[in-house]
N, C-alpha and C positions, 0 to 999 in steps of 0.2 A: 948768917944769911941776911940776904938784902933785901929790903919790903919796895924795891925798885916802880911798881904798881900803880903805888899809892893808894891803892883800898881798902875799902874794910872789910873785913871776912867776918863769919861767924860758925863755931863749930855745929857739926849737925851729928843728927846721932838718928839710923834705923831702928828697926821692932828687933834683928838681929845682932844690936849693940853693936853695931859697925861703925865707926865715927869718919868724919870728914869735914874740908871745908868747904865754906858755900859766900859767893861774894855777896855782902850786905844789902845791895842795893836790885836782890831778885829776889822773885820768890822761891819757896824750898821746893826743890824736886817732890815727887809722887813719895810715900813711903818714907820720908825722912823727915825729923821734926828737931828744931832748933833746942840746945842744949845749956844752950845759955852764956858761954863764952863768944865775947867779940874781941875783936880790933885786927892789927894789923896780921901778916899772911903769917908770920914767924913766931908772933906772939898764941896764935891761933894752933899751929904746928906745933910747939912746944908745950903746950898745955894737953894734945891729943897724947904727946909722946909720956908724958905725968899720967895719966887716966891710965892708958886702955893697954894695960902690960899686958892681956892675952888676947891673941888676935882671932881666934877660934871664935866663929860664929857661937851668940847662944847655943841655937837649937843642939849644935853640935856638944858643947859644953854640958849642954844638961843629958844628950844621950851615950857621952860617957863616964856621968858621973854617976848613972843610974845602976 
């Protein structure tokens, strides 16, 4: 994938472990707090794809594991 942009991105992560990214140079949306991975758009996407193997919200996660 081509980082064509030229930005830097940083991953974000909500309180329902939802991950995403977010371009560097804004602030974080309501609800969503920086995860601590930067740089480019691909580099950013490939590290969510390493992390977040289940996409099931927490809340959801925790009310079927109960």
């Amino acid at each position: 994938m081509s980082d064509v942009d030229g930005r830097r991105y940083r991953v974000v992560v909500n309180d329902e472990e939802q991950y995403s990214i977010w371009p560097g140079d804004q602030g974080l949306p309501g609800g969503w707090h920086a995860e601590g991975t930067e740089g480019e758009r691909s580099l950013c996407l490939e590290h969510i794809e390493r992390v977040w193997t289940d996409m099931r919200p927490r809340s959801v996660r925790e009310h079927l594991s109960a």
